[in-house]
N, C-alpha and C positions, 0 to 999 in steps of 0.2 A: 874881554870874554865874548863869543862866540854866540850864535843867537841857539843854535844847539846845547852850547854846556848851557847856558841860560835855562833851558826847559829841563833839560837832564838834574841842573841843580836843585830848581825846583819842584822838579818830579820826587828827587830821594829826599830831600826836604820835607816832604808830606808824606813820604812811603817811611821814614826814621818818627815825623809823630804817630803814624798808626801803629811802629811797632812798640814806640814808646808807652801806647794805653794798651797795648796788646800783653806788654808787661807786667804792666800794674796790674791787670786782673787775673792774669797767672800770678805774679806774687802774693796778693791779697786772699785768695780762693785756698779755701779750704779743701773746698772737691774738684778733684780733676777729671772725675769719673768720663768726663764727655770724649777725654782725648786718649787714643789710643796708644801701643809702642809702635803700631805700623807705620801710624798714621805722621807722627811725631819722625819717627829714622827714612820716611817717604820725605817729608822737608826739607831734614838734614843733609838727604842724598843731595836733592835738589839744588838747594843751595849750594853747596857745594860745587857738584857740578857748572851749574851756573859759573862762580866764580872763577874756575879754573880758565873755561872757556874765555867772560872776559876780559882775562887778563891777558890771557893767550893773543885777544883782538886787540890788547891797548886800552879795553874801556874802565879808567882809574875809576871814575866817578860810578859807574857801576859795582866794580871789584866793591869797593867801600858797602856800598848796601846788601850785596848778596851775605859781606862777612858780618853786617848785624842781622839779615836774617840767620843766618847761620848760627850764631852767638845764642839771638833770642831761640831757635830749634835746639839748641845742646841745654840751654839752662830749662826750657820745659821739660825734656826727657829727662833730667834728672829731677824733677820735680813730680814727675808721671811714676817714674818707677821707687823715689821716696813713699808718694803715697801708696801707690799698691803693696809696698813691705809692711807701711804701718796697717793697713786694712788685715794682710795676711796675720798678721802678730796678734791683732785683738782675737 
């Protein structure tokens, strides 16, 4: 291994535990009042994008993180507009 994927490893290595506890406190929370739909489908794009791009370049070890952030942006969004329904309903 390459002294590049070395860092890159290590880079999404530490960028997969932030979204790992990024997780947890979206799972845990009861209120999501802080995060918006904009703000939340503005990520998703991102990522996304992101990802397309680079795969587009070849960059595997990227691809792989854009699509957990991506993951972690789709399970908030449905977490964001779960709780706006149950707010509307009370």
């Amino acid at each position: 291994m390459e002294t590049d994927d070395k860092i890159a490893f290590v880079a999404i290595t530490i960028g997969l535990a932030q979204m790992i506890m990024h997780f947890n406190k979206i799972y845990n929370s009861d209120d999501l009042s802080f995060y918006s739909i904009q703000y939340v489908v503005a990520g998703i794009s991102a990522s996304l994008l992101w990802m397309v791009y680079q795969y587009r370049k070849g960059a595997n070890f990227s691809v792989m993180y854009s699509t957990a952030g991506l993951l972690l942006g789709m399970y908030t969004l449905q977490k964001v507009l779960k709780d706006k329904r149950s707010k509307k309903v009370e």
